[in-house]
N, CA, C and O atoms as a Tripos MOL2 file, in Angstrom:
@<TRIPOS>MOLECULE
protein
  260   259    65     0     0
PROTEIN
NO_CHARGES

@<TRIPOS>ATOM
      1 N         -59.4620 -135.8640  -24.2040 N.3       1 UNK1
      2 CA        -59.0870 -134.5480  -24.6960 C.3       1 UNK1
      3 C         -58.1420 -134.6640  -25.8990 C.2       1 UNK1
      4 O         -58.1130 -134.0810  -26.9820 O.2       1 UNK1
      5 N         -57.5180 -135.4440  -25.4410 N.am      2 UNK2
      6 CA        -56.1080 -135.9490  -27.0580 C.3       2 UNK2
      7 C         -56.7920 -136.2850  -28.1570 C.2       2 UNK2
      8 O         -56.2230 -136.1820  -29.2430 O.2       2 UNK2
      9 N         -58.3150 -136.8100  -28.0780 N.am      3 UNK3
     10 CA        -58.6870 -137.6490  -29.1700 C.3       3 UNK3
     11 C         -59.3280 -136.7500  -29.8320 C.2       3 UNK3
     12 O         -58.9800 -136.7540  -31.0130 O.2       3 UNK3
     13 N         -60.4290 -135.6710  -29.4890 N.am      4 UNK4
     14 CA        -60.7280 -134.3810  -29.3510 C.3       4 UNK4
     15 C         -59.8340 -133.9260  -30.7010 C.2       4 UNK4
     16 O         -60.0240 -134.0640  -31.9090 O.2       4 UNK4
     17 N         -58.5540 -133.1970  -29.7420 N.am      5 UNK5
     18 CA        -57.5230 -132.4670  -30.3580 C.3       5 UNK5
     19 C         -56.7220 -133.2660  -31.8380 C.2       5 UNK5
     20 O         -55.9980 -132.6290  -32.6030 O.2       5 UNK5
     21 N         -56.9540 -134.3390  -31.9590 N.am      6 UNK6
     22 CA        -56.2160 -135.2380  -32.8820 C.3       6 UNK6
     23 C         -57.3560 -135.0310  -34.3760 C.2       6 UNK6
     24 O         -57.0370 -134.6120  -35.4880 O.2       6 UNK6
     25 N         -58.8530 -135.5330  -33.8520 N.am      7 UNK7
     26 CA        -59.9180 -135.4370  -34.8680 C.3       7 UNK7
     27 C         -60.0920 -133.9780  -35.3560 C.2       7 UNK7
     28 O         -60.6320 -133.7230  -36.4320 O.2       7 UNK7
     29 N         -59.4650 -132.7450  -34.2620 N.am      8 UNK8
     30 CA        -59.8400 -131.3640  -35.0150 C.3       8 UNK8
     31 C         -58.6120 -131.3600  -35.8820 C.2       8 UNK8
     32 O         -58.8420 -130.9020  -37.0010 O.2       8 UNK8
     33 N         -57.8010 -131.6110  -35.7490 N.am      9 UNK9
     34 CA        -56.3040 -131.5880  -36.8130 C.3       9 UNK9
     35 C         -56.0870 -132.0170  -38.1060 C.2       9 UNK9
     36 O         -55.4220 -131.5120  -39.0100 O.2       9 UNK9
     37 N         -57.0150 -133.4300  -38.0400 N.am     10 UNK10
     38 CA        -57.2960 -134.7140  -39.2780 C.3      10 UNK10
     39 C         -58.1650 -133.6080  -40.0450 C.2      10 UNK10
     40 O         -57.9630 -132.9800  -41.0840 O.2      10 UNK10
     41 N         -59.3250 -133.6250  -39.0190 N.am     11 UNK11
     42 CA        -60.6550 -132.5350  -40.1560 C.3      11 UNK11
     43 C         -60.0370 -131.5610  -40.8220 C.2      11 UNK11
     44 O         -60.1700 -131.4830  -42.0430 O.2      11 UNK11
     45 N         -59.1540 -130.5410  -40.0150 N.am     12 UNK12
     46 CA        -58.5090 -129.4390  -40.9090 C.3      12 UNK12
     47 C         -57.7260 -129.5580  -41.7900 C.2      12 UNK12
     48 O         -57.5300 -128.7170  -42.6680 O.2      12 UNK12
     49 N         -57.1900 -130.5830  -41.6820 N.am     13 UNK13
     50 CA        -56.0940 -130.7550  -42.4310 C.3      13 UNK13
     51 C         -57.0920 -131.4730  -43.7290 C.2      13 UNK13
     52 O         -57.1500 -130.7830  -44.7460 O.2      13 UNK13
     53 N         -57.7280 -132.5630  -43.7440 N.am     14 UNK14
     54 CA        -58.5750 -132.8670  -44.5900 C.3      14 UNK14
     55 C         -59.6020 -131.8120  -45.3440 C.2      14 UNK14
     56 O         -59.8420 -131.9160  -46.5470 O.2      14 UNK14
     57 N         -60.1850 -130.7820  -44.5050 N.am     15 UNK15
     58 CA        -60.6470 -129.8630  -45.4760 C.3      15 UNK15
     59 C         -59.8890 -128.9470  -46.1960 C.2      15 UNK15
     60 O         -60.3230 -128.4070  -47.2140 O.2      15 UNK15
     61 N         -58.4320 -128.6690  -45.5860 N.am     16 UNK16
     62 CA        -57.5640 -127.8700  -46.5410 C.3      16 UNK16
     63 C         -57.3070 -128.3720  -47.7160 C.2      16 UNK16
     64 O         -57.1950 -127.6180  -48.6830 O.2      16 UNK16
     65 N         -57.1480 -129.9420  -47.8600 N.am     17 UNK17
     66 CA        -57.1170 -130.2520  -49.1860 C.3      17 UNK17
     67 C         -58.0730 -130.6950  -49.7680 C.2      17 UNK17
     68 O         -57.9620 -130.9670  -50.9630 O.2      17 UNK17
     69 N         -59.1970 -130.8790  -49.1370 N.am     18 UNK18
     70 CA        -60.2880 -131.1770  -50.3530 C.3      18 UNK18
     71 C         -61.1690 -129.7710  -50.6180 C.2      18 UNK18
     72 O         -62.0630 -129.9170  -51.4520 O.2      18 UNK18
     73 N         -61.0710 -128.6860  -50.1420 N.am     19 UNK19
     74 CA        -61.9740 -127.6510  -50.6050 C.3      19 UNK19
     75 C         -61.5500 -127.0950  -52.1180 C.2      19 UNK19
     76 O         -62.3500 -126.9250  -53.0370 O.2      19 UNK19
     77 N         -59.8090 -126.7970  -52.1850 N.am     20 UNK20
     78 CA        -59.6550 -126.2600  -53.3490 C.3      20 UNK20
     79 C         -60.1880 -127.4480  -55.0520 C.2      20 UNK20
     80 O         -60.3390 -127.0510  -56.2080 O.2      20 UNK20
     81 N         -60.3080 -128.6300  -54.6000 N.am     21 UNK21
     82 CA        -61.3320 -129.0650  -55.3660 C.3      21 UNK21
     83 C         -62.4650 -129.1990  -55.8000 C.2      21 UNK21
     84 O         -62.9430 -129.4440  -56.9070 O.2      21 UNK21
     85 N         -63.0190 -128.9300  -54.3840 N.am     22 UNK22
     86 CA        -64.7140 -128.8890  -54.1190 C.3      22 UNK22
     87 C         -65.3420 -127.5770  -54.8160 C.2      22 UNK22
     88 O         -66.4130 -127.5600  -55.4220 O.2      22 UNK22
     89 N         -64.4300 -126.4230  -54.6070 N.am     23 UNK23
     90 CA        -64.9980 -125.1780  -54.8840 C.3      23 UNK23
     91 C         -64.9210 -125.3100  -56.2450 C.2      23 UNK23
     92 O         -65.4880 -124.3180  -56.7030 O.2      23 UNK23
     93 N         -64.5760 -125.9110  -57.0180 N.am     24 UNK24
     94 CA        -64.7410 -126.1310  -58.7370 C.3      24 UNK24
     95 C         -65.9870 -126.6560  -58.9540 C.2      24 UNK24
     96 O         -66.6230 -126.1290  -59.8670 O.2      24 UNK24
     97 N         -66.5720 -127.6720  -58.2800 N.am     25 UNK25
     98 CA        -68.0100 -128.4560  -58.3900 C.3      25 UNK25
     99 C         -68.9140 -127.6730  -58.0180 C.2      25 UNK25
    100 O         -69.9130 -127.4520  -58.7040 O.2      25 UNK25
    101 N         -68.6320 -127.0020  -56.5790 N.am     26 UNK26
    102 CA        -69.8040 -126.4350  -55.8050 C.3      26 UNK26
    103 C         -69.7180 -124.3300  -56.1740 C.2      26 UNK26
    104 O         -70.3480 -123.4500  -55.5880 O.2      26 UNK26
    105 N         -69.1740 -124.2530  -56.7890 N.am     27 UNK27
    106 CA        -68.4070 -123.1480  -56.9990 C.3      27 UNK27
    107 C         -68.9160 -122.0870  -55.6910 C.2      27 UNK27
    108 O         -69.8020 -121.2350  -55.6240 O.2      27 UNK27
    109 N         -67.7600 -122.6580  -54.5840 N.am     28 UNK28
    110 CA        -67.8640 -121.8140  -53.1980 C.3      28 UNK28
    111 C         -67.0190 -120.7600  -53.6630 C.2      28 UNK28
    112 O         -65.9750 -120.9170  -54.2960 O.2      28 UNK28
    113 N         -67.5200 -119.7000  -53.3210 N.am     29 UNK29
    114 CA        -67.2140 -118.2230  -53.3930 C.3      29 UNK29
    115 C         -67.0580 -117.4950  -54.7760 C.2      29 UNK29
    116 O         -66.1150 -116.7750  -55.1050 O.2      29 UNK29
    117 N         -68.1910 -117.8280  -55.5400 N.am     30 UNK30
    118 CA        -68.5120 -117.0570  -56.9990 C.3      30 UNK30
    119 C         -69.9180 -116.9460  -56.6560 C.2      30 UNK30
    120 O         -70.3500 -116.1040  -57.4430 O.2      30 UNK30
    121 N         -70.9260 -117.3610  -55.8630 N.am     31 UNK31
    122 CA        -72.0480 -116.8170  -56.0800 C.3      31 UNK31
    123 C         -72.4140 -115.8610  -55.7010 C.2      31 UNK31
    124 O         -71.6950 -115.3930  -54.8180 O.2      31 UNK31
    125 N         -73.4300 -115.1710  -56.0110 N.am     32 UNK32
    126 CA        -74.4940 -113.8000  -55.6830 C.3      32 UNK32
    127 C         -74.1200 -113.1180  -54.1340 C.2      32 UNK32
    128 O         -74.3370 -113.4250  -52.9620 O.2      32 UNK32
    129 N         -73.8230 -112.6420  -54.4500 N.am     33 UNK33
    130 CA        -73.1950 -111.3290  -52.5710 C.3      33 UNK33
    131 C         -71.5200 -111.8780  -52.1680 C.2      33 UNK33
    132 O         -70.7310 -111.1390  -51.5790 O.2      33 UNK33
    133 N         -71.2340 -113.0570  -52.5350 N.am     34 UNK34
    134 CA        -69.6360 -113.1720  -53.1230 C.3      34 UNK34
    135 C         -68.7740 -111.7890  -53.1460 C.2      34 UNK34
    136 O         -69.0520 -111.0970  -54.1260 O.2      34 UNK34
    137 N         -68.0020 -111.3580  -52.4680 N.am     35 UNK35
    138 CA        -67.6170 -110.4330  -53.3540 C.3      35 UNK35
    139 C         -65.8060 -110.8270  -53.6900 C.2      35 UNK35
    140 O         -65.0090 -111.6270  -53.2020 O.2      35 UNK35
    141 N         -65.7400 -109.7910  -54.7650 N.am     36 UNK36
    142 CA        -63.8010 -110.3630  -54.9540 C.3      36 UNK36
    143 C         -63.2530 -109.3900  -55.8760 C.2      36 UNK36
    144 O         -63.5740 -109.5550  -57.0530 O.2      36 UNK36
    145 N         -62.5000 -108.4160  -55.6030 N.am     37 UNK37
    146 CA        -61.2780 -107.2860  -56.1800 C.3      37 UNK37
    147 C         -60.3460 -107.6670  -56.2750 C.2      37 UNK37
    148 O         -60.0270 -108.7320  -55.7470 O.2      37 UNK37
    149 N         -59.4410 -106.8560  -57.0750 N.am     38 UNK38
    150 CA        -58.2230 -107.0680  -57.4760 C.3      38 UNK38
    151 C         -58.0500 -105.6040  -57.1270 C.2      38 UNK38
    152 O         -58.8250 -104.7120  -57.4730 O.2      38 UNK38
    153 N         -56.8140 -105.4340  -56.3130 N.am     39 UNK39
    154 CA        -55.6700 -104.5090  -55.5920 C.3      39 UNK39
    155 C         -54.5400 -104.6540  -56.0170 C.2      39 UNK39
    156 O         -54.7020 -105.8400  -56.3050 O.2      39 UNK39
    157 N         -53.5780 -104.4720  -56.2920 N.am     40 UNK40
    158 CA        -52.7320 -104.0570  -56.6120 C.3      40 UNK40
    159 C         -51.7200 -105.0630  -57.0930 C.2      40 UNK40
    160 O         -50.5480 -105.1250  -56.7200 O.2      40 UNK40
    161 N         -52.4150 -105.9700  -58.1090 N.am     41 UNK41
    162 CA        -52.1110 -106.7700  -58.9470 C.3      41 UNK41
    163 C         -52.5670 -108.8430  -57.7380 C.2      41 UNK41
    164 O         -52.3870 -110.0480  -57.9150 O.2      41 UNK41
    165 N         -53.0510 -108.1050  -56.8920 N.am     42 UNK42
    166 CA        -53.7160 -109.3550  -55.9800 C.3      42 UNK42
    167 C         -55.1920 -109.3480  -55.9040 C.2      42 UNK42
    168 O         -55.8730 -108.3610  -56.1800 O.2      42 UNK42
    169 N         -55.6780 -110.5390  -55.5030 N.am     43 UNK43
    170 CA        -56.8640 -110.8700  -56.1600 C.3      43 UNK43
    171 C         -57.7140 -111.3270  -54.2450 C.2      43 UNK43
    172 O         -57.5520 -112.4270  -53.7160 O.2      43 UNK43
    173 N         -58.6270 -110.0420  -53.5270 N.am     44 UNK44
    174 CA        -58.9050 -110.9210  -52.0670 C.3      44 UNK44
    175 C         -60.2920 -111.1510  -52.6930 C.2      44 UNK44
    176 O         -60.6680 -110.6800  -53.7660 O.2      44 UNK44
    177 N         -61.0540 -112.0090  -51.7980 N.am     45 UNK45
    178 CA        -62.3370 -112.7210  -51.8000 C.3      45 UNK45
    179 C         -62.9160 -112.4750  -50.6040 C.2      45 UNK45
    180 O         -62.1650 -112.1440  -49.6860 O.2      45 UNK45
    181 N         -63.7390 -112.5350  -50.4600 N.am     46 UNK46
    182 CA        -65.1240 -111.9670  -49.4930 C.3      46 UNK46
    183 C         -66.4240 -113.0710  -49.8530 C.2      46 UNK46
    184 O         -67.3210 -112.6970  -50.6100 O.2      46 UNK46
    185 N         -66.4480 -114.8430  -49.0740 N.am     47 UNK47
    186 CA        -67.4320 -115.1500  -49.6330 C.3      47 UNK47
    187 C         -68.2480 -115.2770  -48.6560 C.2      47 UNK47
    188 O         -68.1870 -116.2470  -47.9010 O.2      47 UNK47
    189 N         -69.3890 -114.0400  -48.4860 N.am     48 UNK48
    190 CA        -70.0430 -113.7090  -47.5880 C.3      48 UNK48
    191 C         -71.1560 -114.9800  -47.6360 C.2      48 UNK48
    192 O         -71.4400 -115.6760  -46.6610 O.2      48 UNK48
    193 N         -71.6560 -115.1060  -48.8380 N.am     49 UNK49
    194 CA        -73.0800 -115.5730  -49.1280 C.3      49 UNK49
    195 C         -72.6750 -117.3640  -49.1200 C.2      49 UNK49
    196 O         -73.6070 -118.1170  -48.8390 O.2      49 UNK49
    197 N         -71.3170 -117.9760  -49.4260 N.am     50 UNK50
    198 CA        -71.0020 -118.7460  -49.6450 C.3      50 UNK50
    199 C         -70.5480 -119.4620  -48.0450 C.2      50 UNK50
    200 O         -70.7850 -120.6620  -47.9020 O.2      50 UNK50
    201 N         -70.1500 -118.9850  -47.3280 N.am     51 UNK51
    202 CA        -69.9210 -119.0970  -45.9230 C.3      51 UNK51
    203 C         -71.1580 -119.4770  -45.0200 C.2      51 UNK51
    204 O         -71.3920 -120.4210  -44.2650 O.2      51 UNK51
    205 N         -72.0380 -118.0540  -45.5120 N.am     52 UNK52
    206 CA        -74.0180 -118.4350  -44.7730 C.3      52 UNK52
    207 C         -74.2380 -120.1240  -45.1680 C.2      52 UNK52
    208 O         -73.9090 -120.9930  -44.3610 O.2      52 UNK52
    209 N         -74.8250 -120.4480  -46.4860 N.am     53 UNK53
    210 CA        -74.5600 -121.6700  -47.1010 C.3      53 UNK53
    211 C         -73.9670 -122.5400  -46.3730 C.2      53 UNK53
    212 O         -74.7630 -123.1570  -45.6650 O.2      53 UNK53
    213 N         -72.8230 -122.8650  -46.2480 N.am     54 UNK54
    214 CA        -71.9720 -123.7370  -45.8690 C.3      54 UNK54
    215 C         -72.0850 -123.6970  -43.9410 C.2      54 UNK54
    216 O         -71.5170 -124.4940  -43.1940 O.2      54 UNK54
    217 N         -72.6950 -122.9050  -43.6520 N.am     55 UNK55
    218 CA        -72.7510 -122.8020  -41.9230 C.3      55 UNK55
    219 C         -73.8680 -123.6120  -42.1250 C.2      55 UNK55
    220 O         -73.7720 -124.7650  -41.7040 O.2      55 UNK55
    221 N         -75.2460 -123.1680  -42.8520 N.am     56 UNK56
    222 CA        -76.4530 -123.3730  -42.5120 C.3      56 UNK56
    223 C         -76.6230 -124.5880  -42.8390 C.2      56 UNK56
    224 O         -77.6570 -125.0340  -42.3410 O.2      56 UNK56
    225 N         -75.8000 -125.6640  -43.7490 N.am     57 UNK57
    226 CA        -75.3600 -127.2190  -44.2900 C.3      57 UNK57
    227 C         -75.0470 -127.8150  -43.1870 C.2      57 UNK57
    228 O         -75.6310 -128.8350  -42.8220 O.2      57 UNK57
    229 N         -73.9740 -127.1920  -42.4360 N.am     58 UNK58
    230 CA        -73.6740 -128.1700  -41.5140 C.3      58 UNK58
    231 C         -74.4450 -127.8840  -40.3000 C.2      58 UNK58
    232 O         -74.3810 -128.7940  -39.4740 O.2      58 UNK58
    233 N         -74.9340 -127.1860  -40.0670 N.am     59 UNK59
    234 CA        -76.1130 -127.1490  -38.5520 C.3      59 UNK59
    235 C         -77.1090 -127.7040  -38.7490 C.2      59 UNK59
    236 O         -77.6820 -128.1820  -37.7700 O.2      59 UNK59
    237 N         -77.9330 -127.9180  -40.5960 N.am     60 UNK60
    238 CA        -78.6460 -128.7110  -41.1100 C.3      60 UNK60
    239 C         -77.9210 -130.1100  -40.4010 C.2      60 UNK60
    240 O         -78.3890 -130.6630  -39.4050 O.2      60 UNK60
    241 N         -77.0990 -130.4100  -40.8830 N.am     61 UNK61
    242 CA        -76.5550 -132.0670  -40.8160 C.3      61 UNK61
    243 C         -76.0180 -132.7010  -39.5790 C.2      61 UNK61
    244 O         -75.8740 -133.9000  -39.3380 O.2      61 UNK61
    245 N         -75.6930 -131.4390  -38.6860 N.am     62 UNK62
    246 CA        -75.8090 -132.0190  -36.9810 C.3      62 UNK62
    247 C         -77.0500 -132.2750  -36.5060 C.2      62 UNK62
    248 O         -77.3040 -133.1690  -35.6990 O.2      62 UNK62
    249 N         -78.0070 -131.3530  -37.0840 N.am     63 UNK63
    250 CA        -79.4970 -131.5510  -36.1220 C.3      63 UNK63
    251 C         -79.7720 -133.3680  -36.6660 C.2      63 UNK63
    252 O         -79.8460 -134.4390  -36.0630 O.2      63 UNK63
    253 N         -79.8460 -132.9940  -37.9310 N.am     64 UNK64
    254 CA        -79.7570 -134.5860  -38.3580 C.3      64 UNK64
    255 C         -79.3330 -135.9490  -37.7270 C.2      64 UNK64
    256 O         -79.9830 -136.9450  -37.4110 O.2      64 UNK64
    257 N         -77.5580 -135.5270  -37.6350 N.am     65 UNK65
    258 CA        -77.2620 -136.5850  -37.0180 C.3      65 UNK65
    259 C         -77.1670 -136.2140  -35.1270 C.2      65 UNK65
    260 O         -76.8890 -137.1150  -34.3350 O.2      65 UNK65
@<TRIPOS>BOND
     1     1     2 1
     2     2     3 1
     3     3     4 2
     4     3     5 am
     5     5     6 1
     6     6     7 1
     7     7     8 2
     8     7     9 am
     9     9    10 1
    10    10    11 1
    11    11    12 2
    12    11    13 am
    13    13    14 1
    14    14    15 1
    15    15    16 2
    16    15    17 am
    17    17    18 1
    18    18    19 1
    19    19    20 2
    20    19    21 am
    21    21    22 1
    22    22    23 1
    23    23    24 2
    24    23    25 am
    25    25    26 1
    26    26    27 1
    27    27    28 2
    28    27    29 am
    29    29    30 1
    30    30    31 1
    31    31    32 2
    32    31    33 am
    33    33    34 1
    34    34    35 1
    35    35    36 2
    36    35    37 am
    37    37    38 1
    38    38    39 1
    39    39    40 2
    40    39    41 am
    41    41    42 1
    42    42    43 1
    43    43    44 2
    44    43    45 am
    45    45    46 1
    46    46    47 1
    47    47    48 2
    48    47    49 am
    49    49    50 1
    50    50    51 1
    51    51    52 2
    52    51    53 am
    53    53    54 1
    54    54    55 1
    55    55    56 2
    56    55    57 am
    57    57    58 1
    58    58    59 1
    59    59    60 2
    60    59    61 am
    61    61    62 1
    62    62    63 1
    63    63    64 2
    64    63    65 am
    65    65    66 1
    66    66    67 1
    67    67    68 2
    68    67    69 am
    69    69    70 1
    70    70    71 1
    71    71    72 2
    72    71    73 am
    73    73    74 1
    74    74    75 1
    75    75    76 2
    76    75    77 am
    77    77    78 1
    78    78    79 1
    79    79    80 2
    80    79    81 am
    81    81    82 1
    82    82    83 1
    83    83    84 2
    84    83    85 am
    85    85    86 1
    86    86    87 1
    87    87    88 2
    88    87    89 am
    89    89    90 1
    90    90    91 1
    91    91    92 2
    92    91    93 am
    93    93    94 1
    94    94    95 1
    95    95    96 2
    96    95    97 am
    97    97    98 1
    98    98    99 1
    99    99   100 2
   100    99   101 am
   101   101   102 1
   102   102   103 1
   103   103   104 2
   104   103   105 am
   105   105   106 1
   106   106   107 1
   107   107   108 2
   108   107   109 am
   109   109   110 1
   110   110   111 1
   111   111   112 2
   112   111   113 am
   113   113   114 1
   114   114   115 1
   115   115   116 2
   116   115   117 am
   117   117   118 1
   118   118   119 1
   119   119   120 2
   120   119   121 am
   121   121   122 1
   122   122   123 1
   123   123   124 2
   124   123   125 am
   125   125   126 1
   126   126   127 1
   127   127   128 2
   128   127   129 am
   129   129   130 1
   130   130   131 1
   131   131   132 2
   132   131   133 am
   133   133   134 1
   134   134   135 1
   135   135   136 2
   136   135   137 am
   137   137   138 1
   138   138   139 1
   139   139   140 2
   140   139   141 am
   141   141   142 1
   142   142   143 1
   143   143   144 2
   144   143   145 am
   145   145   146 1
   146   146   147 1
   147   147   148 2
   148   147   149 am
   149   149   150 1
   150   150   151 1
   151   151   152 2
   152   151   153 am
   153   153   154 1
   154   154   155 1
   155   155   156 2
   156   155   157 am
   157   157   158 1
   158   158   159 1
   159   159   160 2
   160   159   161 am
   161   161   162 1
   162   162   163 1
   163   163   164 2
   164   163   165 am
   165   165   166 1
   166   166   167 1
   167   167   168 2
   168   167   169 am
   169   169   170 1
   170   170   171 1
   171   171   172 2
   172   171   173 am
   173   173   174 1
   174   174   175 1
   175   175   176 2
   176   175   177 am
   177   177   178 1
   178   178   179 1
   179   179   180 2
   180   179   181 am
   181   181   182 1
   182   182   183 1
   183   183   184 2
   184   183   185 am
   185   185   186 1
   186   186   187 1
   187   187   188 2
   188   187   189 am
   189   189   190 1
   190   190   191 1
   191   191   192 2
   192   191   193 am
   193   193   194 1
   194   194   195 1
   195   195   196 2
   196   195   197 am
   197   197   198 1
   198   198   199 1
   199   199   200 2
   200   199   201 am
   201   201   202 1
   202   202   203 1
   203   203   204 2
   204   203   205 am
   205   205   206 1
   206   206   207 1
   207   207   208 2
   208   207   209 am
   209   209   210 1
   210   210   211 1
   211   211   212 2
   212   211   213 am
   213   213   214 1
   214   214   215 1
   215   215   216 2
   216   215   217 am
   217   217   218 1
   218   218   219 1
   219   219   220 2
   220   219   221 am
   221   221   222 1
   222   222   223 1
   223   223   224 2
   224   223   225 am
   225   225   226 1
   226   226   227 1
   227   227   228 2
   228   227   229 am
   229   229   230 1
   230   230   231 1
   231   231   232 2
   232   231   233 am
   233   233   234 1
   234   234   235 1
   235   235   236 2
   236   235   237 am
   237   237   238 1
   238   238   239 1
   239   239   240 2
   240   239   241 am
   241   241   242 1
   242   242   243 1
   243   243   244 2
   244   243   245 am
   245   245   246 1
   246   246   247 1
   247   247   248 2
   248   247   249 am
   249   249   250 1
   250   250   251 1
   251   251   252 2
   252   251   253 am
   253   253   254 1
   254   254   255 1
   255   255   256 2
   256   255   257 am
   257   257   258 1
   258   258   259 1
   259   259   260 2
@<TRIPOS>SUBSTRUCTURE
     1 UNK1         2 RESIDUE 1 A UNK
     2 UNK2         6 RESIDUE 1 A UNK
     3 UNK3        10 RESIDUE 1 A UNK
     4 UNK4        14 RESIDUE 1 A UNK
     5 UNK5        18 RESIDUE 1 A UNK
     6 UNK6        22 RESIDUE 1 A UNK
     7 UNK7        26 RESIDUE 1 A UNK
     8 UNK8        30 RESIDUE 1 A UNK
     9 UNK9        34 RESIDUE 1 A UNK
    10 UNK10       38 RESIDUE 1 A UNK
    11 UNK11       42 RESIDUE 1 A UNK
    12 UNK12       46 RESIDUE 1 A UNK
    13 UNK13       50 RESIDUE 1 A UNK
    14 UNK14       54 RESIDUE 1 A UNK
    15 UNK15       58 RESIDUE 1 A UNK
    16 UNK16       62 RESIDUE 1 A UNK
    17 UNK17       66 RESIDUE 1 A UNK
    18 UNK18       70 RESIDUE 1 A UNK
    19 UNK19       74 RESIDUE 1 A UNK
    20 UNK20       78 RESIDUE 1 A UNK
    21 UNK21       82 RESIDUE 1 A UNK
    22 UNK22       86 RESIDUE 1 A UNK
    23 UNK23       90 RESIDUE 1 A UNK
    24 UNK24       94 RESIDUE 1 A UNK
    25 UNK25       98 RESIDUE 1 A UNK
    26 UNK26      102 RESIDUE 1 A UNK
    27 UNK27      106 RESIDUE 1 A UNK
    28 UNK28      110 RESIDUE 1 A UNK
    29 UNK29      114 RESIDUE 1 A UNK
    30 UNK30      118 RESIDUE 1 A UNK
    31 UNK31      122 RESIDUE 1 A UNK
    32 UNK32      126 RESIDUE 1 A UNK
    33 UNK33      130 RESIDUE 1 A UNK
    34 UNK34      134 RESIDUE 1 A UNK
    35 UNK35      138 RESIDUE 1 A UNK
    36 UNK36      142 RESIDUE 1 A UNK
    37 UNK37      146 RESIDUE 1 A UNK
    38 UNK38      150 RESIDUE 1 A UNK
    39 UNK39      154 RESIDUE 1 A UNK
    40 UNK40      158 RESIDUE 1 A UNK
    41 UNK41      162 RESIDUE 1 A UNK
    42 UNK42      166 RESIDUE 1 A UNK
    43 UNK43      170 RESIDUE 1 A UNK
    44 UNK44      174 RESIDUE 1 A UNK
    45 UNK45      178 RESIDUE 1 A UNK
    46 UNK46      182 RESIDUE 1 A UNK
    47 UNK47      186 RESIDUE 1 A UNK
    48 UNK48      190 RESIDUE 1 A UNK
    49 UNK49      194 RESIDUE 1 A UNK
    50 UNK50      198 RESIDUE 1 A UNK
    51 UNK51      202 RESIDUE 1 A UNK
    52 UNK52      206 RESIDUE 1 A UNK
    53 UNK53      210 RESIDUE 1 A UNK
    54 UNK54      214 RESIDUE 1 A UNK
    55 UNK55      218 RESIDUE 1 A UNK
    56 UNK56      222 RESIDUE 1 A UNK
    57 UNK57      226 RESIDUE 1 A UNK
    58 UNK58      230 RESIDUE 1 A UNK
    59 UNK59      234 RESIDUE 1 A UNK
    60 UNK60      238 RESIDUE 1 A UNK
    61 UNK61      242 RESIDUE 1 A UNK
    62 UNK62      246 RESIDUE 1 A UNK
    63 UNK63      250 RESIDUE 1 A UNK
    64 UNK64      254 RESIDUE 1 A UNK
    65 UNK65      258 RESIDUE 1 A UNK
């Protein structure tokens, strides 16, 4: 169970810092049904279409492995 809980911590912590790079290459959350406003001098994001994508990658790559 510790080892479990240790590998979900590493992963998160590892995707917190490699996404804000990744999304420059892969440009996660600018494509088509994306959505993103600016309120009241703040900027939220909605990456609807970019999320589908990225679910349907990795359920691709479990069936795989």
């Amino acid at each position: 169970m510790l080892k479990w809980i240790l590998t979900l911590v590493i992963a998160i912590f590892l995707l917190g810092i490699l996404t804000p790079h990744l999304a420059r290459f892969i440009r996660f959350g600018r494509l088509p049904g994306d959505f993103a406003f600016r309120f009241r001098g703040r900027t939220y994001a909605f990456p609807f279409v970019s999320i589908l994508l990225f679910s349907l990658l990795l359920w691709l790559l479990s069936r795989v492995l």
